[in-house]
C-alpha positions in Angstrom: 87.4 -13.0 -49.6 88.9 -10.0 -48.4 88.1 -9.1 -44.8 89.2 -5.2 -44.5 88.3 -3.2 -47.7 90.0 -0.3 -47.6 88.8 1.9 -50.9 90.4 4.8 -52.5 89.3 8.3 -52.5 90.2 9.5 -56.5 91.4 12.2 -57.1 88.3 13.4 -59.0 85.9 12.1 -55.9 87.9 13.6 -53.5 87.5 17.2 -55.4 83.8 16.8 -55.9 83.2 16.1 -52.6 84.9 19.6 -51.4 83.1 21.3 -54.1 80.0 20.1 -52.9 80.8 20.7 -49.3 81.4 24.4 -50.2 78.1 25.0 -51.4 75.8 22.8 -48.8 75.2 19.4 -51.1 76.1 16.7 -51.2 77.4 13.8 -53.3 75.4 11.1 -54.6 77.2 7.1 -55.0 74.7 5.8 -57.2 76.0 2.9 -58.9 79.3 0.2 -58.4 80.8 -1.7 -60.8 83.4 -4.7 -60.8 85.7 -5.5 -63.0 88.3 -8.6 -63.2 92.0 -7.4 -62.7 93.8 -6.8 -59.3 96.0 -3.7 -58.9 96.7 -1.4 -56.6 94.9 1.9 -56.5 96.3 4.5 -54.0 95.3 7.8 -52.3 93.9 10.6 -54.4 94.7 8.0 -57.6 94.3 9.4 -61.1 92.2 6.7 -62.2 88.4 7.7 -64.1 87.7 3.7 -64.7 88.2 0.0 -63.4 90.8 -1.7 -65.1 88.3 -4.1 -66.7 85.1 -3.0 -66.0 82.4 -6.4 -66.7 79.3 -5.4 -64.6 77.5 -1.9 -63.5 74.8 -2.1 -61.4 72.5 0.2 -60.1 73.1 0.7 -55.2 70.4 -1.7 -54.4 70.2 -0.1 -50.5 71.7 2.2 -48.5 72.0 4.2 -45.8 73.9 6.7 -43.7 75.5 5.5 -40.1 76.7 8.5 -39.5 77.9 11.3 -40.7 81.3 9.9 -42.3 80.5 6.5 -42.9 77.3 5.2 -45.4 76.2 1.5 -46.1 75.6 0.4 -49.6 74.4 -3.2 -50.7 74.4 -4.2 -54.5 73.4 -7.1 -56.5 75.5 -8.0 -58.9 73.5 -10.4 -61.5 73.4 -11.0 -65.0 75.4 -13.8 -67.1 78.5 -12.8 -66.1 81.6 -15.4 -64.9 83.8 -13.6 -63.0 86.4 -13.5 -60.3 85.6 -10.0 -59.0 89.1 -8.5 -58.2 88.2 -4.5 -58.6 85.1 -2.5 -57.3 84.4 0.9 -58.3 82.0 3.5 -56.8 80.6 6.2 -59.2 78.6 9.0 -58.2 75.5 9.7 -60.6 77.2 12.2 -63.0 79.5 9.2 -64.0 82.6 10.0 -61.9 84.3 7.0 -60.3 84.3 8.2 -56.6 86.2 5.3 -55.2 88.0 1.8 -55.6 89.0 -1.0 -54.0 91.6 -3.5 -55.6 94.1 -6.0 -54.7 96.8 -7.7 -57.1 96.6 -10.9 -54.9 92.7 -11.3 -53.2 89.6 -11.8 -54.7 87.0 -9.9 -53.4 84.5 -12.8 -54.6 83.2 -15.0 -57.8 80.4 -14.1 -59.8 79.0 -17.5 -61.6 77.1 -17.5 -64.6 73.2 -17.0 -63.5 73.2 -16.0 -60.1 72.4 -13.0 -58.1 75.6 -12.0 -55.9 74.7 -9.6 -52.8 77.5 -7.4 -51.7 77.5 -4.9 -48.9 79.7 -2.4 -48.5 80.8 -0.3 -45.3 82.5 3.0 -46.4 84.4 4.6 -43.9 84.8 8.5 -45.5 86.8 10.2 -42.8 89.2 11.9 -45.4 86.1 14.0 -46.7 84.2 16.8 -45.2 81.0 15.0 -42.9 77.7 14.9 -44.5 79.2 15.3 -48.1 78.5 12.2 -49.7 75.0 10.5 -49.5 73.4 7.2 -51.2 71.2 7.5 -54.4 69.0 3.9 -55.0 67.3 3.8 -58.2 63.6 3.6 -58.3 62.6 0.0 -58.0 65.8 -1.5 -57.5 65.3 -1.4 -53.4 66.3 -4.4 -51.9 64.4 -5.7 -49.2 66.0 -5.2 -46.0 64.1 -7.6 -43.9 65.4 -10.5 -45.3 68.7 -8.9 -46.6 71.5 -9.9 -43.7 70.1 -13.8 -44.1 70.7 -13.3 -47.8 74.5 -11.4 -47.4 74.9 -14.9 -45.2 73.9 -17.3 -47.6 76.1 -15.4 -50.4 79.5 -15.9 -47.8 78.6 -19.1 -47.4 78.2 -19.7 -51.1 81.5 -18.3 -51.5 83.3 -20.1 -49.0 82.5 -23.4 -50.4 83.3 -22.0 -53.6 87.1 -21.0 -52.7 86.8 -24.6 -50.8 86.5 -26.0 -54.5 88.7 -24.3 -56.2 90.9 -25.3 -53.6 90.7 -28.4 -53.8 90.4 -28.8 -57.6 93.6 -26.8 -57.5 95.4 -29.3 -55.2 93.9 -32.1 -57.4 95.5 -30.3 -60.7 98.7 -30.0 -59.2 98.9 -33.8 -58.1 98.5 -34.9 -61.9 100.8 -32.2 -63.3 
């Protein structure tokens, strides 16, 4: 798992957000979606859509820290198998805002059945403050009093994970 996410600003999220800063409103990250292959997006990148785009889901929480950097959780579910190597953010018209990849790390593994939690910390210093705010669909609220034990439980679930593929991975290269 990566420990420093470091997203994109596209090119289209970066002009919304000084369009909206022009006229006193802000932006609205409604929904993230991951997507399978690793590449590496850069500054002000052209792209409108994940590589591979697998899952959307709805921001299950959020909230502002300050007044360049917001906190989103989602839940990825579904029946879904996965290694999640792309994240985009879209903002509710559609546009994909932002988006972390990498070529070489996974970001985590979504299995079959299960409810994956991921929060995200984005750090929005390149945009004008106050321009970009966090839009959670009705009834998809999270619970935050239980919600850092769950984020926990989900890392650890992820570390044994990578411990298992590890070591199936050593096992597979013994016997070929």
């Amino acid at each position: 798992m990566a420990d420093n996410l470091s997203i994109k600003i596209t090119k289209a999220g970066k002009e919304a957000a000084f369009n909206v800063s022009n006229t006193g409103l802000e932006l609205e990250i409604s929904n993230v979606a991951f997507g399978d292959i690793g590449w590496t997006p850069v500054n002000e990148d052209e792209a409108t859509a994940l590589k591979n785009e697998i899952l959307r889901v709805p921001i299950s929480s959020g909230e502002k820290i300050g007044t360049s950097q917001i906190r989103l959780t989602s839940i990825a579910d579904g029946n879904d198998n996965f290694t999640i190597r792309e994240v985009g953010f879209f903002l509710n018209d559609g546009t994909l805002f932002g988006v972390y990849s990498s070529e070489t790390q996974a970001l985590a593994y979504k299995t079959t059945g299960t409810e994956l939690v991921l929060a995200f910390d984005l750090i929005l210093t390149t945009l004008p403050p106050d321009s970009v705010s966090v839009v959670i669909e009705e009834g998809n609220n999270t619970n935050p009093s239980f919600l850092n034990e769950l984020i926990l439980i989900t890392l650890g679930n992820i570390k044994i994970a990578t411990s298992q593929i590890s070591g199936l991975n050593r096992y597979l290269t013994k016997i070929i």
